[in-house]
Every structure is written in structure tokens, then in C-alpha cells.
C-alpha positions in Angstrom: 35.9 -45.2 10.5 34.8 -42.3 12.5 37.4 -39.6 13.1 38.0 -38.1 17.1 36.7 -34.4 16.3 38.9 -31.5 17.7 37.3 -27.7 17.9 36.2 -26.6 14.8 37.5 -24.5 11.9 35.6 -23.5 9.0 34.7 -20.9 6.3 33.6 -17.9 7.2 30.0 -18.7 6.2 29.6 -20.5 9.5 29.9 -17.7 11.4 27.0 -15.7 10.2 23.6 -15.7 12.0 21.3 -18.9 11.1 19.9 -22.1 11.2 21.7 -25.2 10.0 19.9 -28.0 8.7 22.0 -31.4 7.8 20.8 -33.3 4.8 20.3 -36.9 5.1 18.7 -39.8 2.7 18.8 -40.6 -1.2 15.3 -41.7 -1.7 13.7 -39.2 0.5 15.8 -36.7 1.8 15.1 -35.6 5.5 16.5 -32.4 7.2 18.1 -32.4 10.8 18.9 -29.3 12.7 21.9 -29.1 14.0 21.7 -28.1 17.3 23.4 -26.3 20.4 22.4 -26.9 24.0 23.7 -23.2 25.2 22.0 -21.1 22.0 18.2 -20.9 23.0 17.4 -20.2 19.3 19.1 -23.8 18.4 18.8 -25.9 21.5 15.7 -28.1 19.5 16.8 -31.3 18.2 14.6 -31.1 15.1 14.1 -33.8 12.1 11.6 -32.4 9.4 11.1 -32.9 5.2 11.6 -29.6 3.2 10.3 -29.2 -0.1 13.8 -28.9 -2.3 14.1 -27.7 -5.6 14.9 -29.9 -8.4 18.3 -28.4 -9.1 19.3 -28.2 -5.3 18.2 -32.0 -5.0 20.4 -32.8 -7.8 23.4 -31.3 -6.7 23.5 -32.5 -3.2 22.8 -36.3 -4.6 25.7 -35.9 -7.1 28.2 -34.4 -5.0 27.3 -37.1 -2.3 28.0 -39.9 -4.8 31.5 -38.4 -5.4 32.4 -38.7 -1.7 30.3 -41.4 -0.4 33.5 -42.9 1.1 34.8 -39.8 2.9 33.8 -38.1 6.1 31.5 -35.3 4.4 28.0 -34.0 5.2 25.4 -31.9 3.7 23.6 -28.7 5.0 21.4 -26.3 4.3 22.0 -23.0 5.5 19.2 -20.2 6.3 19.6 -16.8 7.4 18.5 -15.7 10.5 17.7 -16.3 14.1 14.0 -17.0 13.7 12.2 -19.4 15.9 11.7 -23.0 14.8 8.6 -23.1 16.6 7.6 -21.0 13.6 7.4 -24.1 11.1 6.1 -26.8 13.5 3.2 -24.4 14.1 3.1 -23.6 10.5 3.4 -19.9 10.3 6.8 -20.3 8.0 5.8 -22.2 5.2 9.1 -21.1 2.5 12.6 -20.3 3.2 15.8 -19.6 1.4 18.2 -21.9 1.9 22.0 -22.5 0.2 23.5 -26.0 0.1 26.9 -26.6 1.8 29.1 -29.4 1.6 31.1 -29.5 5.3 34.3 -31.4 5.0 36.1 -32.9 7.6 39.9 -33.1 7.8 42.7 -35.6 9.5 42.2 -33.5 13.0 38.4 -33.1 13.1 38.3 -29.8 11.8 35.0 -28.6 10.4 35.0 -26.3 7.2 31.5 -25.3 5.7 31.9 -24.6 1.5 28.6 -23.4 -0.3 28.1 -25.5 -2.9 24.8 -23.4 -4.6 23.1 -19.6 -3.8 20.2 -19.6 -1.8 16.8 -21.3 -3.1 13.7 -21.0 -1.7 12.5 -24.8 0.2 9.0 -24.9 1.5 8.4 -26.3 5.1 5.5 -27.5 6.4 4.1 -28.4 9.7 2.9 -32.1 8.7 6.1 -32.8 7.8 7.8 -32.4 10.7 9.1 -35.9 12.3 10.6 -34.7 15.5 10.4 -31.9 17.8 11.8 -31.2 21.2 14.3 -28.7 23.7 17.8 -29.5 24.4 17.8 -30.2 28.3 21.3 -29.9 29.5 20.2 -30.8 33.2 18.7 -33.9 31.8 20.2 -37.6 32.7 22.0 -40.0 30.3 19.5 -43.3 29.7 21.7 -46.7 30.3 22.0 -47.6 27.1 22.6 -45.9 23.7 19.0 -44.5 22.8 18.5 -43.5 18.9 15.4 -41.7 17.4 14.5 -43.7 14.2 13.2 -41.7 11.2 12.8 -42.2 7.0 10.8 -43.6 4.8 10.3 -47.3 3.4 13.7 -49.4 3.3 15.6 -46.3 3.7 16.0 -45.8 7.6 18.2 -43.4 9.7 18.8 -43.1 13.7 20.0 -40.2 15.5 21.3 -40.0 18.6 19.0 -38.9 20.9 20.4 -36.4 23.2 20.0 -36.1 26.8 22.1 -33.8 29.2 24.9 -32.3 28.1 27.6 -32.8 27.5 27.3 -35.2 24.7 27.1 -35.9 21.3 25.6 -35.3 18.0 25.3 -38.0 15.4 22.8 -39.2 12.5 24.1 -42.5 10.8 21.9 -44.3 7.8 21.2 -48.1 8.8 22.1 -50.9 6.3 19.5 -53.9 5.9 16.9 -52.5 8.6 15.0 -55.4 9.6 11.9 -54.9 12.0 10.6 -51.3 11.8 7.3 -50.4 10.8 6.2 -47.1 9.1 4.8 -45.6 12.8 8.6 -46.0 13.7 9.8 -43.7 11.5 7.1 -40.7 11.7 7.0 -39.2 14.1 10.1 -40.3 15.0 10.6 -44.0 17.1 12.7 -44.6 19.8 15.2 -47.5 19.5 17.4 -48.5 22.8 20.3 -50.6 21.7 21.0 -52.6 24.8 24.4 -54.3 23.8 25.9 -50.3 24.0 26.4 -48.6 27.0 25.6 -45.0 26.8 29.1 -42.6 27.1 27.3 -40.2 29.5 29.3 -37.9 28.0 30.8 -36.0 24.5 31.9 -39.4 22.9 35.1 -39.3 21.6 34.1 -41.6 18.2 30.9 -42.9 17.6 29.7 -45.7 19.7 28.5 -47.6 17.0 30.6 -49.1 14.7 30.4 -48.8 10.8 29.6 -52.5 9.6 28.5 -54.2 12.9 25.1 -55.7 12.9 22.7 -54.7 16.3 19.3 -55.4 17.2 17.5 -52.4 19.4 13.9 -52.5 20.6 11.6 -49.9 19.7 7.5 -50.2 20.6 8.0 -53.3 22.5 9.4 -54.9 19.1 13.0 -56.2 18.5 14.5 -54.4 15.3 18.4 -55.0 13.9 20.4 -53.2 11.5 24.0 -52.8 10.3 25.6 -49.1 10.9 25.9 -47.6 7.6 27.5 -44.3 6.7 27.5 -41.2 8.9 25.5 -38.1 7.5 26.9 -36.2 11.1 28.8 -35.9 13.4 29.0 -33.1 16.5 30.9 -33.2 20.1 32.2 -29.8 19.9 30.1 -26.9 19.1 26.9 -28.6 20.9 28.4 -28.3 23.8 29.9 -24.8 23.7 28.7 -22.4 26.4 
């Protein structure tokens, strides 16, 4: 069950300067920016593959197995306010980054724990799966719209966001049925045409955990069952 998220709290890590990245996957392990339609530096909805060090892998995947059934993400954070142009262009090829487990409690409230000290991941250019500005002028499509990425059987869908306000959210599918490997990289887009878009910062997730839907995506038809939520955002994004 998703929980309504009220305005943030968290640890005094969040507050320093630097990008976020949310982990998502098992098999492959993908990295989604978190991002903020009124902060130039993060208004980029970004979805990309960094190069992670054995140790840093094996923590996140063990301390994800011990709360698979509670609302708690992964990130990675990395100092600074450097552009992310500078990795899809492939002029930043390393950075340090420190793991984060971010905990959500009974009122929404955010709070951002380092889990490990900075390593260094590399970054590369082909390994970027999705690029593009935050528009906050932009419309809301009809219908709840999802950009598709992963690898394999293994397949995730993130909201894709329009104006603002809105919301944030990356879910992992269960039984994906349908979508081919030019789907997922670069990332696909998937309308789901039984969901009405929010036009709007959704309240709770529009899609519920366990329910079977079919999308299209290419021209194709493609169905899964919404599996467990690797984020969730409807406050900060939207903060001017």
C-alpha cells in the first residue's frame, strides 16, 4: 500500500549540495535521478547504469532483502552541483557516491541514513537510458504515461512527468508480458489507457500494488502486475 506523503523530514545529509540518484533492480541495478522541476541543476528526469563496486552492490541488495515489505528506497548520493549533461556527453566518467537507505514513516516523512562512505561508481555515456528537462509549463497526457526501462525479465516503469505539479514514482512490474529489449533502452513509452492521468501531485500512486494492466508501447499491447515501489516524490519535486 502506498502511503499519502506529507513535506519531508530527514537527516541532515539531505540538505547538503548534490545529486540524488535512486537505486532500482536486483539483477541489473539501474539509477534514477531524483528530480526537482524549480532547481535547474536537477530539473532532468534521468535513468542511467553506474558501474558499482562490489561491496556497495552487496550492501544495497542485502539491506533491500531485509525490508522488501516496507516503504524504503535506495540512493546514491554525490557531492556537488555539477551538470548532468556532463555524463550523457561523457566528460564525467567516475564519481563518488555513498549509499543511503531513505525510510518512510506513518506521515510520509522522508529521512535519508547513509548506509556506506563514499565509493567511487563509473558512469558512462552509453549507458544512459533516458535523458530529458523537467517542463513545468508542459500539459498532462490523458492517460497515465510510464517510461519503461531494465533489462531481460526484470522491467521497471516510471512515471513520466509532464507539467508540474505532479508526481514522482518508479515501481518494478511483476510478470511483464509483451516488451521487447528496444523497450527498455533507451527508455519506451507505455500509456496505460484504463488510468486516467491525476493532472496533478497525486495523493497515492495511481496504480495499485497487485492489479494486473495492459499499456501499449510501439504500437504493441504489453501487461504487467504493479510490483513494489523503489520511489516515491509529490513534495519536494514540486517545491519552488
Amino acid at each position: 500500500m502506498t502511503v499519502e506523503h506529507r513535506p519531508d523530514t530527514v537527516s541532515a545529509t539531505a540538505d547538503r549540495h548534490g545529486h540524488r540518484f535512486l537505486l532500482i533492480g536486483k539483477k541489473t541495478i539501474f539509477s534514477y535521478h531524483l528530480g526537482l522541476y524549480y532547481v535547474p541543476i536537477h530539473a532532468f528526469q534521468m535513468i542511467t547504469r553506474f558501474g558499482l563496486p562490489d561491496g556497495l552492490r552487496d550492501t544495497y541488495l542485502s539491506d533491500l532483502e531485509a525490508h522488501e515489505d516496507q516503504q524504503v528506497y535506495y540512493s546514491l548520493f554525490t557531492e556537488g552541483h555539477w551538470p548532468l549533461q556532463d555524463i550523457v556527453d561523457g566528460r564525467r566518467t567516475s564519481l563518488p557516491v555513498e549509499l543511503e537507505r531513505v525510510t518512510v514513516d506513518a506521515q510520509g516523512n522522508r529521512t535519508f541514513t547513509p548506509l556506506l562512505p563514499a565509493v567511487d561508481a563509473t558512469c558512462r555515456k552509453e549507458d544512459v537510458v533516458h535523458y530529458r528537462p523537467l517542463e513545468p509549463d508542459a500539459g498532462y497526457p490523458d492517460f497515465l504515461t510510464a517510461l519503461s526501462f531494465g533489462q531481460a525479465d526484470e522491467v521497471h516503469l516510471a512515471h513520466r512527468l509532464a507539467g508540474a505539479p505532479n508526481w514522482d514514482e518508479v515501481i518494478t512490474t511483476v510478470d511483464p508480458r509483451g516488451f521487447q529489449p528496444g523497450d527498455l533502452a533507451p527508455a519506451g513509452t507505455v500509456t496505460v489507457s484504463t488510468v486516467k492521468d491525476p493532472h496533478g501531485a497525486a495523493p497515492k500512486s495511481p496504480l495499485s500494488t497487485g492489479t494486473r494492466y495492459e499499456g501499449t508501447t510501439g504500437g504493441r499491447t504489453v501487461a504487467f502486475t504493479a510490483g513494489r515501489q523503489g520511489w516515491w516524490n509529490n513534495t519536494s519535486l514540486n517545491k519552488k
